[in-house]
C-alpha angles and dihedrals in degrees: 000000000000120000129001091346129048116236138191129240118249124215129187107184116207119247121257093255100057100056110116127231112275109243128251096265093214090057109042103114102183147302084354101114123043121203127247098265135030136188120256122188128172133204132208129175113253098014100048127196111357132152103038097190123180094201128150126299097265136145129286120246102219131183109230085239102054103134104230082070090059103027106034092230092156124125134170145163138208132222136155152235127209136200103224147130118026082005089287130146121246141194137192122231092311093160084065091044083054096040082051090066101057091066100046076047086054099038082061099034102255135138123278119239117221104248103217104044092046084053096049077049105054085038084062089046085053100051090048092053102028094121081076101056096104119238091203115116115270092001107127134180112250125216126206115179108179132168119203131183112265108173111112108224132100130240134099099260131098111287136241100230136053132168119206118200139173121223123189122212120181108219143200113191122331103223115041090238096064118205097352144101114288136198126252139187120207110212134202099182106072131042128215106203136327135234104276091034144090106285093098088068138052102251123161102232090048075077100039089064089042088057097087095045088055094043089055093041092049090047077054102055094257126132101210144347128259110208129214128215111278102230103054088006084222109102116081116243117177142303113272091254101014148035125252145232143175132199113214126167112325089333135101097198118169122168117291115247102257100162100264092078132069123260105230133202094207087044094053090047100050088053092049093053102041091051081047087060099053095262128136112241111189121194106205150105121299123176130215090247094053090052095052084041093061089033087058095038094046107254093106111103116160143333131213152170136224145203152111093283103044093025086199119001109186105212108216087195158008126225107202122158104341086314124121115202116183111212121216088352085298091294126128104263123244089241094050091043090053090043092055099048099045083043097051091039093058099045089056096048098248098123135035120281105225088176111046093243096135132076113195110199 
């Protein structure tokens, strides 16, 4: 299928009596409930990707000495689908979310995925489970495709075998706040990734390091962590979830992609439609001074984030340092609010797509 031989897709549908009771939508947090089936897809050198099963959500089989458990070598990525207009289903630029991968898959030695065919692949996964993607408003399903190292051997060089698979999630809001402003602390103390490094891709261990700097802004009433860069710890990079923007002056300027930020979707969209709309969206460096600097002289207008599971998240302060610095009095901003509704329109198919961002299936 993948590679030098095509291949079918194999499906092994669950019984009637395994399916598992479908979640209250209002209460689904997230990443909390998995859907009945799930895509499974191995990879063998010299041979490739061969045997694409849909089977049941069930438990892995690893040796003790598969290498993703040594050697770290795991990416992913997440993406949604949404039941919206006419009842359809609808998804957003997965095929970039996919081709991302490939690079995040490049960047750690591992083998591409052929786009088109992954993505025939996950549509046939959607329509077998669709009775999981949520109606309730602003419920989503969430879509997390990963590839991890299975080969068992040790030694520190790219393995032999991979497995790809596709898990389904359905979702409520990401943050706990909703749609409404959130609370981040800015540390210098920690570093996310460096120029040369891994930052630019979603790997899993890029996470895994981001984990204690999220546990000690939590415990400090914070939602999430802005990092700095790591050489003058000065220049702002991301949000640990999300992109950033600020709007100063007459200026959008988020953070320019240097290799040691990720490339987001929602980040790139958000950029597309607000230079469709006649506004100036700058890519460069902005440091954490010059953003307490606008936000004292008045030029400061709003922040906010931006990705696939937040879609926009508006951010009402900044800790730094001690400092507290309320952002647009603490209130959800008029650009963020506008983003969020053409976003969210146009991802369930309530508004025309100008940009051929949406799938219906």
């Amino acid at each position: 299928m993948f590679e030098e031989e095509r291949m079918e897709l194999h499906l092994e549908k669950i019984t009637p009596q395994e399916a598992k009771p479908k979640p209250d939508q209002n209460a689904l947090g997230f990443g909390r409930h998995f859907t009945d089936h799930m895509l499974v897809i191995p990879y063998t050198e010299g041979r490739g990707w061969h045997d694409a099963t849909i089977q049941p959500y069930r438990n892995f089989s690893l040796d003790p000495a598969a290498m993703v458990l040594h050697y770290g070598q795991a990416i992913f990525e997440g993406m949604k689908a949404y039941r919206g207009k006419d009842n359809g289903i609808y998804l957003f630029r997965p095929a970039t979310n996919l081709e991302r991968m490939n690079i995040s898959a490049a960047r750690l030695c591992m083998p591409q995925l052929p786009v088109d065919e992954v993505l025939a692949a996950l549509q046939e996964l959607l329509r077998l489970d669709q009775d999981w993607i949520p109606t309730a408003k602003g419920a989503t399903l969430y879509i997390r495709p990963t590839m991890i190292a299975t080969e068992a051997a040790l030694g520190v060089r790219p393995a032999k075998e991979y497995l790809f698979f596709v898990i389904m999630s359905p979702v409520g809001a990401y943050y706990p706040e909703g749609f409404n402003p959130v609370k981040i602390y800015v540390t210098d103390k920690y570093v996310r990734a460096v120029p040369g490094g891994i930052g630019h891709i979603k790997a899993a261990g890029n996470y895994a390091a981001s984990i204690m700097a999220a546990v000690e802004a939590q415990q400090g009433g914070f939602t999430q962590v802005l990092w700095l860069d790591a050489v003058e710890r000065r220049y702002i990079e991301e949000v640990g979830t999300m992109n950033i923007f600020f709007a100063i002056g007459d200026e959008i300027i988020t953070p320019p992609l240097g290799g040691s930020i990720l490339p987001g979707v929602t980040r790139d969209s958000v950029i597309q439609m607000a230079r469709g709309w006649g506004l100036t969206v700058v890519e460069r460096r902005i440091s954490i001074d010059e953003v307490l600097a606008a936000q004292e002289n008045g030029t400061l207008k709003e922040i906010f984030g931006t990705g696939t599971a937040a879609v926009i998240s508006p951010v009402g302060s900044l800790h730094y340092q001690g400092r507290d610095c309320l952002i647009n009095n603490g209130k959800t901003g008029e650009l963020s609010q506008k983003l969020f509704d053409e976003l969210q329109a146009i991802q369930y198919g309530a508004k025309e797509d100008p940009y051929g961002w949406v799938t219906r299936l």
